[in-house]
PDB file as gemmi writes it, atoms N, CA and C in Angstrom:
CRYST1    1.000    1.000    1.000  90.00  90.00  90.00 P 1                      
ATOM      1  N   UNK A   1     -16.328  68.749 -11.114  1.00  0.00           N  
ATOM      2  CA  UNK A   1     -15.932  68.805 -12.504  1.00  0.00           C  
ATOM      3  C   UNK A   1     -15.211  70.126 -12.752  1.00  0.00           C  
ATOM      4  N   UNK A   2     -13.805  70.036 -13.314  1.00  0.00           N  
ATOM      5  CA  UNK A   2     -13.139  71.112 -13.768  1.00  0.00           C  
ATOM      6  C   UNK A   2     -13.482  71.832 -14.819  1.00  0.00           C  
ATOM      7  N   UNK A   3     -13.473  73.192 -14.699  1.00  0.00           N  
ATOM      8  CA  UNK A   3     -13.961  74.066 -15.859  1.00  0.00           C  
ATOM      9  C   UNK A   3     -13.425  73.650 -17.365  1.00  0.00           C  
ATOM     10  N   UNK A   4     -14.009  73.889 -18.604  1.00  0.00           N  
ATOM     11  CA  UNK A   4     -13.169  73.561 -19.654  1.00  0.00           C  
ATOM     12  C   UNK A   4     -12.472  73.640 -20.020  1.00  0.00           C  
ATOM     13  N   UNK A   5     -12.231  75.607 -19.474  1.00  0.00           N  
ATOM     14  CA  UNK A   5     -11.227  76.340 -20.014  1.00  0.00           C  
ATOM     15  C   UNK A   5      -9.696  75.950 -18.979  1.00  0.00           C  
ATOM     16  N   UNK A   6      -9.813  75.371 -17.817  1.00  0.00           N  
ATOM     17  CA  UNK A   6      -8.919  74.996 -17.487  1.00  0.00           C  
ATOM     18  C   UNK A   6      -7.810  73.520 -17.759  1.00  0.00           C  
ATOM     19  N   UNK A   7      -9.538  72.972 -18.146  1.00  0.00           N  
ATOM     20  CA  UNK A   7      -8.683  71.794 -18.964  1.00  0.00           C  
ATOM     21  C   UNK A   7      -8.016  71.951 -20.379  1.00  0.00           C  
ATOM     22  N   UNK A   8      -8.534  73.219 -21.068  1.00  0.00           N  
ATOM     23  CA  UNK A   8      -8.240  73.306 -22.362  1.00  0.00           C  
ATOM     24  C   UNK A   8      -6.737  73.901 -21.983  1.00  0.00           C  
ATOM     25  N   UNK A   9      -6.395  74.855 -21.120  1.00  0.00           N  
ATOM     26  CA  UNK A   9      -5.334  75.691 -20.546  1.00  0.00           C  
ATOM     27  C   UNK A   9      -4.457  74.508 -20.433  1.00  0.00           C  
ATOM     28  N   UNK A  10      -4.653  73.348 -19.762  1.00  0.00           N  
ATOM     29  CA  UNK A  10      -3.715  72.821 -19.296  1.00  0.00           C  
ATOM     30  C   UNK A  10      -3.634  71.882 -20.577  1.00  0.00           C  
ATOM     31  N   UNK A  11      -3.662  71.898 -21.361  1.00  0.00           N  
ATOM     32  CA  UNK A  11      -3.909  70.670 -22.921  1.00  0.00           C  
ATOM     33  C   UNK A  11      -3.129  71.854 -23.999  1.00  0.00           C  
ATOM     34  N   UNK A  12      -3.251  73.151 -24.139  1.00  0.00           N  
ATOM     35  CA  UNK A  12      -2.358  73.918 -24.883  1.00  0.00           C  
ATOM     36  C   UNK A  12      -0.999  74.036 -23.963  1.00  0.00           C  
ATOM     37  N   UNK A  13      -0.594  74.249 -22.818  1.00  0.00           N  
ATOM     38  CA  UNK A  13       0.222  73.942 -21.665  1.00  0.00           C  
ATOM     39  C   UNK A  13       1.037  72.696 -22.516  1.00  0.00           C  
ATOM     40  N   UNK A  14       0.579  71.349 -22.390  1.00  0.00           N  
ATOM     41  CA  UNK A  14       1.158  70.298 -22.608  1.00  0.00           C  
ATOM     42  C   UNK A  14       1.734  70.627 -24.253  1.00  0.00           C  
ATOM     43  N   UNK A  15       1.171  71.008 -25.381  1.00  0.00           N  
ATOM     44  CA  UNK A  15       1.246  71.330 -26.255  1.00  0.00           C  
ATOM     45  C   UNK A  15       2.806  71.834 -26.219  1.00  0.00           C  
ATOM     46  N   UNK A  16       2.820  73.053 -25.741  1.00  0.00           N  
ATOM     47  CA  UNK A  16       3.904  73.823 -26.045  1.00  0.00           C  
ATOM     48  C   UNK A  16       5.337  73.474 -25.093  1.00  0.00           C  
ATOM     49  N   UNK A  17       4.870  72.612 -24.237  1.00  0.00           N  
ATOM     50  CA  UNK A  17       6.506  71.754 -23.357  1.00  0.00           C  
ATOM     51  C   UNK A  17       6.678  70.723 -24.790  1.00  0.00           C  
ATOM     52  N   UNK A  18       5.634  70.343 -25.395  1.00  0.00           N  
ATOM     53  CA  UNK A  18       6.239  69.075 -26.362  1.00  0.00           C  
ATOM     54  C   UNK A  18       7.201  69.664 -27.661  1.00  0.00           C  
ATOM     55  N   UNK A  19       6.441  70.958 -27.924  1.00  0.00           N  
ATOM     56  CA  UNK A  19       7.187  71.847 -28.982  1.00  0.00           C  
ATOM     57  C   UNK A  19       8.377  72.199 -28.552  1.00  0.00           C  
ATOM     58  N   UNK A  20       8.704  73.077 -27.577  1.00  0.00           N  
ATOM     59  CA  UNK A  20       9.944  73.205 -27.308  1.00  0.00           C  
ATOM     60  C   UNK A  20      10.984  72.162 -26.325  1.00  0.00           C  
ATOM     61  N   UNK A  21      10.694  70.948 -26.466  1.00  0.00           N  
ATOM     62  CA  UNK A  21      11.220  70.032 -25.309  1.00  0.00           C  
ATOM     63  C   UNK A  21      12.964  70.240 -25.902  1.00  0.00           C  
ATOM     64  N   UNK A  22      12.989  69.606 -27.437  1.00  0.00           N  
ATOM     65  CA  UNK A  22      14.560  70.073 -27.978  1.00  0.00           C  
ATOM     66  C   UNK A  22      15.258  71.155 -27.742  1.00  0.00           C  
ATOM     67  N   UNK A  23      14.590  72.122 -28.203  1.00  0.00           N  
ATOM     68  CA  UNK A  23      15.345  73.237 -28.046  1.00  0.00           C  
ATOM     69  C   UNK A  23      15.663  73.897 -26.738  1.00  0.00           C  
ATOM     70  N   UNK A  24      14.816  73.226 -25.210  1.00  0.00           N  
ATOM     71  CA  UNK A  24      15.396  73.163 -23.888  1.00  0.00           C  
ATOM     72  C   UNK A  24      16.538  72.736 -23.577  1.00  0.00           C  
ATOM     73  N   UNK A  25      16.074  71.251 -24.276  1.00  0.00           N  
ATOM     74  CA  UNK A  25      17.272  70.405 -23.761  1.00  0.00           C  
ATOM     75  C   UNK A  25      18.482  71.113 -24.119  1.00  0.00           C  
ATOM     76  N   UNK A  26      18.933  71.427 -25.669  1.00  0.00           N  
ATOM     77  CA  UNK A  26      19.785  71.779 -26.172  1.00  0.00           C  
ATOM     78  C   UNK A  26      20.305  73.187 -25.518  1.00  0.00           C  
ATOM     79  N   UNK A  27      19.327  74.283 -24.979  1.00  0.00           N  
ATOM     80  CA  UNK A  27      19.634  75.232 -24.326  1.00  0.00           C  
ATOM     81  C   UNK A  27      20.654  74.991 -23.327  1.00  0.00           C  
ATOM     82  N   UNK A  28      20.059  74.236 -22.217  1.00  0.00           N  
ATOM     83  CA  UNK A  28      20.329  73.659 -21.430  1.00  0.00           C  
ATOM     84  C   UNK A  28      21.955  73.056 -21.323  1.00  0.00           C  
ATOM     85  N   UNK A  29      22.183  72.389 -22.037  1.00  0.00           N  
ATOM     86  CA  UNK A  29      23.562  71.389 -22.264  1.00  0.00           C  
ATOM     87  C   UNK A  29      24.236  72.334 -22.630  1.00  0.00           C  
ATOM     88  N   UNK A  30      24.182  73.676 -23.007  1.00  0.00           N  
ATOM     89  CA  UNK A  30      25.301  74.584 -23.805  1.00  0.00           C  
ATOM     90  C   UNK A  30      25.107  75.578 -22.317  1.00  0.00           C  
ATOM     91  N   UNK A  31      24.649  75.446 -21.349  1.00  0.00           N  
ATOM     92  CA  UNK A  31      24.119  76.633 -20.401  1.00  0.00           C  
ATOM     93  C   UNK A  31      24.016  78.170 -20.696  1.00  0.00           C  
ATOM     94  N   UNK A  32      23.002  77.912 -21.713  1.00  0.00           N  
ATOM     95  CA  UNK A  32      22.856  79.125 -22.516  1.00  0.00           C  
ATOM     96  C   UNK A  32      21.109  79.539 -21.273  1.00  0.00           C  
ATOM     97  N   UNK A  33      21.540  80.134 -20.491  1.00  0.00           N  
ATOM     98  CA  UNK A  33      20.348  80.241 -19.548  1.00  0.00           C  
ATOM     99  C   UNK A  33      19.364  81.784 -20.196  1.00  0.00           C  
ATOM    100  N   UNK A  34      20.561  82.559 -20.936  1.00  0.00           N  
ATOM    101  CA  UNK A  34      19.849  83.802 -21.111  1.00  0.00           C  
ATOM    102  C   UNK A  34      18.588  83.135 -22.444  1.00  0.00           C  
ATOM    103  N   UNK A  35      19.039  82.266 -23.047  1.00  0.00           N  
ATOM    104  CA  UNK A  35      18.282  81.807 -23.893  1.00  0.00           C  
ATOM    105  C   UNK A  35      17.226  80.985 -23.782  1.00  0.00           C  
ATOM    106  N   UNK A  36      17.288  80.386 -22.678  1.00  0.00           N  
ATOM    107  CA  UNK A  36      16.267  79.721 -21.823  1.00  0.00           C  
ATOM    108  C   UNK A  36      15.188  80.594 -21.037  1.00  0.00           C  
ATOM    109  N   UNK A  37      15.463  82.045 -20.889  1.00  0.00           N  
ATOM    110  CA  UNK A  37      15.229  83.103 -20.570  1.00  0.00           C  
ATOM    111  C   UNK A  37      13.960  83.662 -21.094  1.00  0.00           C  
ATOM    112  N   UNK A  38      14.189  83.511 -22.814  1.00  0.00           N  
ATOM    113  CA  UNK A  38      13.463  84.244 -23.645  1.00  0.00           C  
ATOM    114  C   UNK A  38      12.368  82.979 -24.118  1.00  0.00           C  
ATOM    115  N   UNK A  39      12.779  81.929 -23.523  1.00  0.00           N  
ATOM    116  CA  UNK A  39      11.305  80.841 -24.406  1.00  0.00           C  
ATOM    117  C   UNK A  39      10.119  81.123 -23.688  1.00  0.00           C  
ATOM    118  N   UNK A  40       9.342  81.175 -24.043  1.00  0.00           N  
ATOM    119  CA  UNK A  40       7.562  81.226 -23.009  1.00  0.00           C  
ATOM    120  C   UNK A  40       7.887  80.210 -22.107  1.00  0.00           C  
ATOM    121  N   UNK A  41       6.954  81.166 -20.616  1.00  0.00           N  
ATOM    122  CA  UNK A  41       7.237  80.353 -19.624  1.00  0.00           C  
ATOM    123  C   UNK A  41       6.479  79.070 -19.592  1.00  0.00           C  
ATOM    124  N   UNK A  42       5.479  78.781 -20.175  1.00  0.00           N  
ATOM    125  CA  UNK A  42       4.761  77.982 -20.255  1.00  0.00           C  
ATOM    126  C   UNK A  42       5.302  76.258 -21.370  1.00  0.00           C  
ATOM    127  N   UNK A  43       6.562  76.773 -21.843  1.00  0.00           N  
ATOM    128  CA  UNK A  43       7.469  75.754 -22.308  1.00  0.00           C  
ATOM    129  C   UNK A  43       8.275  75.365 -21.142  1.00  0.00           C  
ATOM    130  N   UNK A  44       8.280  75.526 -20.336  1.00  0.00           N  
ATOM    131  CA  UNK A  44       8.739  74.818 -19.119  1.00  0.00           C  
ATOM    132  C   UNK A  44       7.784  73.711 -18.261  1.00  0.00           C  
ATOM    133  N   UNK A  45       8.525  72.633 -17.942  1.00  0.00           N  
ATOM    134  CA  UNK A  45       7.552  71.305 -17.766  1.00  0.00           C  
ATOM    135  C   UNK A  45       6.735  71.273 -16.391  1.00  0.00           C  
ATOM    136  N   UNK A  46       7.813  72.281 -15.757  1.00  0.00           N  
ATOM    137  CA  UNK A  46       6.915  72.188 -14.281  1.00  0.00           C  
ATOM    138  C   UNK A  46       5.809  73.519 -14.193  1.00  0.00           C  
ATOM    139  N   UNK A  47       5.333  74.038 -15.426  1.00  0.00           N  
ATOM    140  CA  UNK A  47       4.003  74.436 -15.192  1.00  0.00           C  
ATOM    141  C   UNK A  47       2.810  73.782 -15.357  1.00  0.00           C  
ATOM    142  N   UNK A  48       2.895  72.335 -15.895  1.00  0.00           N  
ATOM    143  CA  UNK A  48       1.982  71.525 -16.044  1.00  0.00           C  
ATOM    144  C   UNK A  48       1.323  70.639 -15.046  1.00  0.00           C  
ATOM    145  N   UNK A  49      -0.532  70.739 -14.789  1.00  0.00           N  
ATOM    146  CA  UNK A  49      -0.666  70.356 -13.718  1.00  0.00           C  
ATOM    147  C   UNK A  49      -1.133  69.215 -13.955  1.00  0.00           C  
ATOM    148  N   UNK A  50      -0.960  67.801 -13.188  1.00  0.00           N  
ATOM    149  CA  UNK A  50      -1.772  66.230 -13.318  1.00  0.00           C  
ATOM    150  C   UNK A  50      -3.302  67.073 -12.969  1.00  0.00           C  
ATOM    151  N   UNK A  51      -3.804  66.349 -14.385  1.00  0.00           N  
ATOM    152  CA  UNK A  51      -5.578  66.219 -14.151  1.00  0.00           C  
ATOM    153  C   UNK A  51      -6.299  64.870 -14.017  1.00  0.00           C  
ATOM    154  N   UNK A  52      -7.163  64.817 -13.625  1.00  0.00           N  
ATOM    155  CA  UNK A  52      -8.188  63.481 -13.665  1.00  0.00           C  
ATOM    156  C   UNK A  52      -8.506  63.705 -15.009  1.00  0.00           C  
ATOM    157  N   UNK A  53      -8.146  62.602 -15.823  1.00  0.00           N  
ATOM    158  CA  UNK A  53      -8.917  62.472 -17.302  1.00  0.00           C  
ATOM    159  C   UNK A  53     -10.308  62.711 -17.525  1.00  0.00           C  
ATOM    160  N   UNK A  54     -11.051  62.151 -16.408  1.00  0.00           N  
ATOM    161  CA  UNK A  54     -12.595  62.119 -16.788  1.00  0.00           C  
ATOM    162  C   UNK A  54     -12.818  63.460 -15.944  1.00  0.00           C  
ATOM    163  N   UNK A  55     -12.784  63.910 -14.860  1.00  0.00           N  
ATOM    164  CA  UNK A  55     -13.644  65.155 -14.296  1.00  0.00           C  
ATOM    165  C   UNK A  55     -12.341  66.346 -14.639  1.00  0.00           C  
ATOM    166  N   UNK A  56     -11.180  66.309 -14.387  1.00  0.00           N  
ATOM    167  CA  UNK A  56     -10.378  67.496 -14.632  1.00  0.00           C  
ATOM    168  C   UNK A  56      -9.882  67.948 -13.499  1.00  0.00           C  
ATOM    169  N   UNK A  57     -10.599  67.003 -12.275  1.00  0.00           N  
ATOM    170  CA  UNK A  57      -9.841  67.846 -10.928  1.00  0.00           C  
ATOM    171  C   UNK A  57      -8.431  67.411 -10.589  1.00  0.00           C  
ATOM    172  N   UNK A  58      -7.611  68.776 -10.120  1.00  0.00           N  
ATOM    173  CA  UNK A  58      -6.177  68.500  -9.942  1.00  0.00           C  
ATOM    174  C   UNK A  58      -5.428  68.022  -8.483  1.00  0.00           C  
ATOM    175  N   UNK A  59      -6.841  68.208  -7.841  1.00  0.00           N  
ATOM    176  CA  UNK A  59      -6.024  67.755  -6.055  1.00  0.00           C  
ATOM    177  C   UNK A  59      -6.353  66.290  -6.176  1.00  0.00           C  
ATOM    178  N   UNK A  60      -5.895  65.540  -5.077  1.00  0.00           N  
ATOM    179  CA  UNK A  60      -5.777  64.292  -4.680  1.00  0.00           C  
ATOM    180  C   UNK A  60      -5.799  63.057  -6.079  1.00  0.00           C  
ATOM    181  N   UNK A  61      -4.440  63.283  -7.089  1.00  0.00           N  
ATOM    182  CA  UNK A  61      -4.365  63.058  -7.951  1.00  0.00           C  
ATOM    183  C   UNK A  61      -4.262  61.721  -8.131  1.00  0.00           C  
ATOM    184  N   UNK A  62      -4.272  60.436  -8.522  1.00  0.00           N  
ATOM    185  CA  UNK A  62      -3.113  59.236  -8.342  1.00  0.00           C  
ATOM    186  C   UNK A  62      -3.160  59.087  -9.777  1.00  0.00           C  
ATOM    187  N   UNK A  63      -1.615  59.159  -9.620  1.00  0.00           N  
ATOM    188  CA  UNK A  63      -0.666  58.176 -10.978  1.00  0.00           C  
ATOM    189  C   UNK A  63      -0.516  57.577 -11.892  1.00  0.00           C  
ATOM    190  N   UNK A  64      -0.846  56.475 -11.159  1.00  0.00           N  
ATOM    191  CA  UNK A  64      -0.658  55.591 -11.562  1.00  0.00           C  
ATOM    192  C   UNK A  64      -1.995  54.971 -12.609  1.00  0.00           C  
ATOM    193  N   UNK A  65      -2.991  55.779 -11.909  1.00  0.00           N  
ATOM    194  CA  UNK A  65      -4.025  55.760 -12.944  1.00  0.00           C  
ATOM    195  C   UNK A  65      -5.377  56.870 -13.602  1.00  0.00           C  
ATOM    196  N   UNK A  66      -4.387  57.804 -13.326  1.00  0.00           N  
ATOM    197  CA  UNK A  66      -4.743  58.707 -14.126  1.00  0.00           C  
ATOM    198  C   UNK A  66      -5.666  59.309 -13.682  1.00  0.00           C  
ATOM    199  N   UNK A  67      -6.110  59.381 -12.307  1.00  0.00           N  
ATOM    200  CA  UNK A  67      -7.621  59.733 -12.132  1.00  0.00           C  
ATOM    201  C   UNK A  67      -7.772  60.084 -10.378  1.00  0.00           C  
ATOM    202  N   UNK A  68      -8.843  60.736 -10.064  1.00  0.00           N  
ATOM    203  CA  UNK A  68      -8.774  61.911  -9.487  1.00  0.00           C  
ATOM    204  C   UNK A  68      -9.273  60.261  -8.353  1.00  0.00           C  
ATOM    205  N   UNK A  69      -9.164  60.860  -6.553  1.00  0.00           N  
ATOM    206  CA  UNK A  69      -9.726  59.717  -5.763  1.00  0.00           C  
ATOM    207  C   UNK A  69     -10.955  59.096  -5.769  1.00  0.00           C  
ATOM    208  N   UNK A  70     -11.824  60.556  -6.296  1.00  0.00           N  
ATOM    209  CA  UNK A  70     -13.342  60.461  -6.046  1.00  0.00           C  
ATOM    210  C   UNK A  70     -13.363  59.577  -7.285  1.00  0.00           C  
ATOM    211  N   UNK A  71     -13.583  59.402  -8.659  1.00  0.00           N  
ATOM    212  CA  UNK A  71     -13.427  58.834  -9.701  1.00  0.00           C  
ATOM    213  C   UNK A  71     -13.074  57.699  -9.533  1.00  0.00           C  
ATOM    214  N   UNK A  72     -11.731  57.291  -8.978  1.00  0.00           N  
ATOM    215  CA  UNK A  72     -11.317  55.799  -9.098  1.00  0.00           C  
ATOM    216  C   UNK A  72     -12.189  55.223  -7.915  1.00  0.00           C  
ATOM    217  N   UNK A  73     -12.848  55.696  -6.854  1.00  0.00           N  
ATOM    218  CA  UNK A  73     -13.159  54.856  -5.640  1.00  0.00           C  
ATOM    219  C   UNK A  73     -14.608  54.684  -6.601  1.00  0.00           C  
ATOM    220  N   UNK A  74     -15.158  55.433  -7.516  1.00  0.00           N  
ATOM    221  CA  UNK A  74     -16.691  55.219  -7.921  1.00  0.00           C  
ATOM    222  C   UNK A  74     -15.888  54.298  -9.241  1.00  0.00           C  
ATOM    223  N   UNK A  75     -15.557  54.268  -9.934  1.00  0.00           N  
ATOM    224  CA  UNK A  75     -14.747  53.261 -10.879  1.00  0.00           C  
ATOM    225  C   UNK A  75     -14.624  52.175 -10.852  1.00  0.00           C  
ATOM    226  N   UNK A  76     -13.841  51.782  -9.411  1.00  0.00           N  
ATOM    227  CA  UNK A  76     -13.427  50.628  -8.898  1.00  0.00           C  
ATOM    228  C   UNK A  76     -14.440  49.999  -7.871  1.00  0.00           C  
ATOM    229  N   UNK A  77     -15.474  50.429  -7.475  1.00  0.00           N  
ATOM    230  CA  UNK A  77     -16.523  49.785  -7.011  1.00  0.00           C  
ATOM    231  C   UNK A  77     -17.596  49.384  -7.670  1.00  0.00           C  
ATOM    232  N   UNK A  78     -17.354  49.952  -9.353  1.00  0.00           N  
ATOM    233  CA  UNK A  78     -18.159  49.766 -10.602  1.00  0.00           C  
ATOM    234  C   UNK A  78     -17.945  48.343 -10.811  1.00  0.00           C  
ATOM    235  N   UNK A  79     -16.170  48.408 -10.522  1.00  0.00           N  
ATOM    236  CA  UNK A  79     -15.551  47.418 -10.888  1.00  0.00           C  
ATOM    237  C   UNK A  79     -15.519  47.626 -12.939  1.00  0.00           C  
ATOM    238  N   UNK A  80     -15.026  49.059 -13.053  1.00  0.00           N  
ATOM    239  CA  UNK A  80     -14.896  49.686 -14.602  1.00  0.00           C  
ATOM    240  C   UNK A  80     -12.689  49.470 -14.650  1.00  0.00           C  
ATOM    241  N   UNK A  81     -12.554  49.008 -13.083  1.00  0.00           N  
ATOM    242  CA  UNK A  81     -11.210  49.272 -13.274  1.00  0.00           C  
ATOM    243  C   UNK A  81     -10.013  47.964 -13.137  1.00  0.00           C  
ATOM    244  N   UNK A  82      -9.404  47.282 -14.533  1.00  0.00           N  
ATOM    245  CA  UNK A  82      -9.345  45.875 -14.688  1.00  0.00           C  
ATOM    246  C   UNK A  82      -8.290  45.802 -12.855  1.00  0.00           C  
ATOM    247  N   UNK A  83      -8.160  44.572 -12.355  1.00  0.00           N  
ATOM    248  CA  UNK A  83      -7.262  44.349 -11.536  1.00  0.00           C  
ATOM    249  C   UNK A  83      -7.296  44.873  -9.951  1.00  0.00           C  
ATOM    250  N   UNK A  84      -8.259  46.372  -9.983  1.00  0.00           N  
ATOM    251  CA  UNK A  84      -8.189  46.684  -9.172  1.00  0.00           C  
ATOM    252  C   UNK A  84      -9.562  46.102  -7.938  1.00  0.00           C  
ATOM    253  N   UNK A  85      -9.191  45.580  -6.505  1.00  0.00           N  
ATOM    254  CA  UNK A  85     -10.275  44.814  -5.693  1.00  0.00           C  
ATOM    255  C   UNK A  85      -9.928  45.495  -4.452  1.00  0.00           C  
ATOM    256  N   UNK A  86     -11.541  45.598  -3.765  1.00  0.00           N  
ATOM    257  CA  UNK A  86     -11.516  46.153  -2.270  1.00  0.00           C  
ATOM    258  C   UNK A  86     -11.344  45.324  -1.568  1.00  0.00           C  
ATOM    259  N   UNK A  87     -10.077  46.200  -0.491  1.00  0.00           N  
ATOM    260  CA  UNK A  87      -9.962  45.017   0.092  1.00  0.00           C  
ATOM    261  C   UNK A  87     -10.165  44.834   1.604  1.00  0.00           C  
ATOM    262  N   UNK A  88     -10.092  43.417   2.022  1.00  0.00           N  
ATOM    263  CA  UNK A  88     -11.313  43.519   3.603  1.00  0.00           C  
ATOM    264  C   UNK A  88     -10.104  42.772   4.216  1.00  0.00           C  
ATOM    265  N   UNK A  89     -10.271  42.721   5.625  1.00  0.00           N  
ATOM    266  CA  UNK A  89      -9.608  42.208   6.506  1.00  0.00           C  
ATOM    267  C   UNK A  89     -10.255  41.799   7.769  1.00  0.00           C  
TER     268      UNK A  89                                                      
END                                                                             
């Protein structure tokens, strides 16, 4: 389980790429870089890290559903996860 404060870090993080997403873009298209310069670095999108919704951990992430490996393999053997089946051969 990820600390709070890191999940809270990464939730004000998301916050402030959504606030300045316009005024990037717009930076950007005029290649006004010195001005892109002066926004907090943390308005930039690639400081944001994928978390597992439910525990917060950021390694072995998947995608597609939002959730960390350990999580979806206990999830999906709950069978908490619609569609998803183990499969045998």
């Amino acid at each position: 389980m990820a600390k709070k404060s890191w999940k809270e870090r990464n939730a004000r993080k998301e916050r402030t790429v959504a606030k300045y997403a316009d005024l990037r873009n717009k930076l950007k298209k005029e290649k006004d870089y010195v001005g892109l310069s002066m926004l907090p670095r943390d308005a930039s999108p690639t400081r944001l890290v994928n978390r597992c919704a439910v525990t917060g951990r950021r390694r072995s992430f998947l995608r597609r559903f939002r959730l960390s490996r350990i999580t979806f393999r206990e999830m999906a053997s709950a069978g908490l996860l619609p569609g998803v089946t183990k499969s045998s051969w």
